[in-house]
N, C-alpha and C positions, 0 to 999 in steps of 0.2 A: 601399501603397495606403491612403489615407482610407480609416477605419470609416464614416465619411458615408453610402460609397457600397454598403453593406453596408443592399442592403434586404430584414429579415427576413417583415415582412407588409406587404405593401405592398396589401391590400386597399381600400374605400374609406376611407383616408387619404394623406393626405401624410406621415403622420410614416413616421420611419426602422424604429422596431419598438413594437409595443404589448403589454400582455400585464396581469397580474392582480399586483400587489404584493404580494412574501414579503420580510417586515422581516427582517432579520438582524444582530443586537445584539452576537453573537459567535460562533468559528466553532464554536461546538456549537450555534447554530440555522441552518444548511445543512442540515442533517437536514432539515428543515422544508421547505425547497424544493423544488418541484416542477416537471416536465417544460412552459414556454411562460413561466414566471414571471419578473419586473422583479426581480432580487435587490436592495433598499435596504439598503445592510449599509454596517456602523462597522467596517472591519477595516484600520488603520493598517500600512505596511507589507506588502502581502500577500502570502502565500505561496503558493510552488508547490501541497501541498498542499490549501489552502482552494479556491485557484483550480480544479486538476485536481477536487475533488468538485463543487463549482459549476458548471461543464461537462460532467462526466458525469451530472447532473441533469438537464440540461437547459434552463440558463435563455436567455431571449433576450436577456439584458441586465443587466449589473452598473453599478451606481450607489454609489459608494460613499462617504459622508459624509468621511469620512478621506481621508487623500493615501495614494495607494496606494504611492508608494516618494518615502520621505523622503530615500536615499542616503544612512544609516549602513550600508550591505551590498548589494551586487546582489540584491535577491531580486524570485522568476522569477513569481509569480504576473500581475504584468501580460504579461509576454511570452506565456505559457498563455494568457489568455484570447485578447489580440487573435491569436497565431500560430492560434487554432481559430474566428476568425471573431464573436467573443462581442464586443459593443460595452464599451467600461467609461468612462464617465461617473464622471470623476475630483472631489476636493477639492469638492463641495457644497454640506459644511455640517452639520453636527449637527440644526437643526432641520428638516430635512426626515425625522427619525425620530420629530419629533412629529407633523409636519402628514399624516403618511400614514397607512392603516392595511390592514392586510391582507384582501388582495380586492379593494382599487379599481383599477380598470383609470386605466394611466398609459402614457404612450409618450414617447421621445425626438425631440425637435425640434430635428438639429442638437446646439449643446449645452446647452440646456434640459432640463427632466425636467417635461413638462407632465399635467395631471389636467384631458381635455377639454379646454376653450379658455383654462385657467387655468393659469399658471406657477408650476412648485411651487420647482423650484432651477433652480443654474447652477452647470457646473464647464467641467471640459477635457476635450475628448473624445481619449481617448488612442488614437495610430495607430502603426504598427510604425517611423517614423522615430523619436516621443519616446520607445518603450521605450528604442531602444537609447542614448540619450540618459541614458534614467535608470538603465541598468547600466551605464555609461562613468561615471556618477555615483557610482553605489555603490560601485564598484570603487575608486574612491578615497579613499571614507569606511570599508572595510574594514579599511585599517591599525589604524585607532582604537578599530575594533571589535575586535580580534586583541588589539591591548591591555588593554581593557575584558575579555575571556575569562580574561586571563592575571590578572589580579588578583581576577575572580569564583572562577575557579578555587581560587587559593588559600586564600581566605573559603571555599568550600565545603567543604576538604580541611580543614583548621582544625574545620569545627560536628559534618563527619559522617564523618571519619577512622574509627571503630569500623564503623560500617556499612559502610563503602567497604571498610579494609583486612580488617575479622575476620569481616565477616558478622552484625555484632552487630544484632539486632534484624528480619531477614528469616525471616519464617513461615516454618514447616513444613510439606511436600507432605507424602502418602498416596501419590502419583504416583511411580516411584522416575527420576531424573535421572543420577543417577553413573553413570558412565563412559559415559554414552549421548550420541546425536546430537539434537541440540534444533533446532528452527527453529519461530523466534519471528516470527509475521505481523506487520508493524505496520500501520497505516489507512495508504491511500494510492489512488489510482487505478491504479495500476499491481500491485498487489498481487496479484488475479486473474490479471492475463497471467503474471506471475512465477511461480507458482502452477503454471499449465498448464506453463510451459515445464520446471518438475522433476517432471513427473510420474513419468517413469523412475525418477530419484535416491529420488522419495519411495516408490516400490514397493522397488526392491531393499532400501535402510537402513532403511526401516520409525522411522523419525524421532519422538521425543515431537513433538508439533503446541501451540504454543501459540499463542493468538489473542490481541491486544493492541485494546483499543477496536472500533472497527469492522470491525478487522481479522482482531476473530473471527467475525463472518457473512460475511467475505469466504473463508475457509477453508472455512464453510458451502456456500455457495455453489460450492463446487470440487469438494465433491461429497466434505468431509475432515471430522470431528468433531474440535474440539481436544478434548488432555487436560485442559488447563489453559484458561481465558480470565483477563484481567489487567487493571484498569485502571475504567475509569468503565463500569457495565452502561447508562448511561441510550442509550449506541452500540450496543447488542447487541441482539438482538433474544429474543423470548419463547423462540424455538424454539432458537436457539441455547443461552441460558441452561441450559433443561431435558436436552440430550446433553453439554452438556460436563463432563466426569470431575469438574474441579476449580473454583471460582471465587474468583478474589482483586479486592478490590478496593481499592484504592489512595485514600490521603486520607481522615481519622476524618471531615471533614465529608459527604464522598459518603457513603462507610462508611452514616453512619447515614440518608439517605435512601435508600439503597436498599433496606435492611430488609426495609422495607413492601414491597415488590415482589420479591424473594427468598421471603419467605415465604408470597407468596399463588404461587408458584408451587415453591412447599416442594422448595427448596434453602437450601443453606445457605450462607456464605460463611467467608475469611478475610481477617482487612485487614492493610494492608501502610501506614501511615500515614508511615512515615518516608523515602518515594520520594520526589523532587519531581516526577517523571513517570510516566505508566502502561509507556513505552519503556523509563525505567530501571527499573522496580520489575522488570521481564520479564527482564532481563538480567540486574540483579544476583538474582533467586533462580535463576535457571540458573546462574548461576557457582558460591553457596553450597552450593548443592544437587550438585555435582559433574559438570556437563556435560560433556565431551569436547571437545565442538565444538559453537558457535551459531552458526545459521546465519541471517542477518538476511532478511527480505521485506518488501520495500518502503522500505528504506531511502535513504539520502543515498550517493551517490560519488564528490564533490567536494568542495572546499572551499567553491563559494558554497553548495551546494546544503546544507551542515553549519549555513551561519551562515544560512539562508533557513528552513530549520527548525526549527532551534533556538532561535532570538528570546533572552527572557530567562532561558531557561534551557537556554544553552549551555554553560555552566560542569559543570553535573551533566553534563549529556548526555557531553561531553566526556571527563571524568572517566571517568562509567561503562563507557566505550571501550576507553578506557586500563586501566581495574582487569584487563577480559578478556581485554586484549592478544591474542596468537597464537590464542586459544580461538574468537574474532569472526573468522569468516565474511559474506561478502556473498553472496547469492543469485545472482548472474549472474556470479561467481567459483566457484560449485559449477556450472552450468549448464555453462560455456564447459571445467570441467575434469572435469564427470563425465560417462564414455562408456560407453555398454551391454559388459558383460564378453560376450556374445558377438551374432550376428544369428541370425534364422531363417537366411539365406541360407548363413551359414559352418555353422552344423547341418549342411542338406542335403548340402552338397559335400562335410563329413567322413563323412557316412555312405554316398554316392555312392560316394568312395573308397574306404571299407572293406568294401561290396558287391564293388567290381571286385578287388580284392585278394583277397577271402575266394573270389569264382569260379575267380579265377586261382589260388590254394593248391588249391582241391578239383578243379582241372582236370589239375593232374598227378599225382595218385595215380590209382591202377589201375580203383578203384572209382569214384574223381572224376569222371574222365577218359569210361568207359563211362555216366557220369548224365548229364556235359555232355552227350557224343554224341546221348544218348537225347532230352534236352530240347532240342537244338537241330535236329533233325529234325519233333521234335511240333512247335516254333514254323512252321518252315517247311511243315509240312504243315496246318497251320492257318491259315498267311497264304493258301497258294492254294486252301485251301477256300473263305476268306473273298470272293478276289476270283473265283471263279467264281459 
């Protein structure tokens, strides 16, 4: 079905939906968006994840200067929004990130993107026939991409072989890791539900918790303090920051603007500058640090879903996969395989059992046998007291 016919306020206007402009220049300004907001966003290619935060915000409408799937990869972020009903007003135009500004009330007409009675852009309004059009697309520009991995790969393995294979250059915890169970949150909208669904796993193993970007107030929010958080704090939130045991933070240029905001909230940090991701900095100091078993949330379990996330820095990603090997766990692989060692229900019936066994031992010795008699006389002369 046409987005057309997808009318979110149909108050007095004609247009299709209206609402108040949140720019978005890249996907670390999603943050910024808000629950009725026109998201105007530059995000080339988009991804499942950008898309699933963009939705679980709230917006009534993505617009986005970029082509949202060029077909070097199936990636699912247009299928997210239109399969949850969210309009996405394709291919635009770059300057409609000048002509707008945050807070002006804009609505879609059709496939215009007007301000009032004035026309700001025009793209394609993408409906569930083009998705599947443009992943029949990617899917066939994925060879090329699969090629392009294998030869990044290899440049990668080449610059940072020491840190990949010896651990050369990953900080030092206070937290201790060896021989323990780790599970590393990463951002994602699904992260929470995954979350809920190990609760058991996460009470019985008593698991280190580490939170990755957003994905440490998502742990927050579960109602879990991580040991560790990882990755860029400008995703984390104050309250998060101040419980968590440990903080690393990834890239000497973040490194040092976070500083100032570390220390007015007197923590301290360590940087991890030699990641190219805050996902892989998480995994490989679990691995150095001697993890047992990591356990991923929120991650990928497909192959598009690998190359839909990973974008330009598929090669690391990939790699750092591979350095864990057997040790890499997926989350709804521990769910589907971890089951309560016992129930209330099997309690009761073994202690049920061992009532009627322990009456029936004490029922045939001499002394047993004259207690039962005794007690089952009192019972019956106490049921017909009762019903008199």
């Amino acid at each position: 079905m046409s987005l057309l016919n997808l009318r979110r306020t149909p108050r007095d206007t004609d247009l299709d939906v209206m609402g108040p402009v949140r720019l978005v220049r890249s996907a670390r300004d999603i943050r910024r968006v808000r629950s009725g907001d026109v998201a105007v966003a530059d995000l080339p290619d988009l991804d499942r994840s950008a898309a699933e935060e963009l939705r679980e915000r709230g917006v009534v409408a993505v617009v986005n200067a970029a082509t949202s799937s060029t077909g070097r990869y199936p990636n699912l972020g247009p299928h997210v929004l239109v399969g949850a009903g969210v309009p996405l007003l394709d291919a635009v135009g770059s300057e409609v990130l000048t002509s707008l500004k945050d807070g002006e009330t804009v609505g879609l007409d059709g496939t215009r993107l007007v301000r009032g009675d004035e026309p700001v852009a025009e793209g394609t309004l993408v409906d569930a026939t083009a998705v599947e059009e443009l992943l029949s697309r990617g899917r066939n520009g994925m060879s090329r991409q699969m090629e392009t991995l294998a030869a990044n790969s290899g440049e990668y393995l080449r610059r940072e072989h020491a840190m990949l294979l010896e651990g050369v250059g990953v900080p030092e915890l206070t937290t201790s890791l060896a021989g323990r169970e780790v599970v590393v949150v990463l951002p994602g909208a699904d992260a929470r539900a995954e979350i809920r669904s190990m609760k058991r796993y996460l009470k019985e193993r008593k698991p280190v918790l580490v939170g990755v970007d957003s994905g440490a107030d998502a742990l927050m929010a579960a109602g879990y303090e991580p040991a560790v958080v990882v990755g860029d704090i400008a995703q984390m939130s104050d309250r998060t920051l101040r419980v968590a045991g440990e903080v690393v933070v990834t890239g000497s240029r973040r490194h040092a603007e976070s500083e100032e905001r570390l220390e007015r909230l007197q923590r301290t940090s360590v940087g991890f500058p030699g990641a190219s991701g805050s996902e892989e900095a998480a995994l490989l100091l679990a691995d150095a640090r001697g993890a047992r078993v990591v356990v991923t949330v929120g991650g990928f379990g497909t192959l598009e879903e690998f190359l839909d996330s990973a974008r330009s820095g598929g090669a690391t990603r990939f790699l750092t996969r591979l350095r864990l090997g057997a040790t890499l766990v997926d989350a709804k692989a521990i769910t589907g395989l971890h089951r309560p060692r016992f129930t209330w229900l099997q309690v009761l019936l073994v202690l049920l059992v061992a009532l009627v066994a322990l009456g029936a031992a004490i029922a045939t010795t001499p002394v047993g046998g004259e207690w039962f008699d005794s007690a089952r006389d009192w019972l019956s002369t106490a049921i017909q007291e009762a019903r008199a």
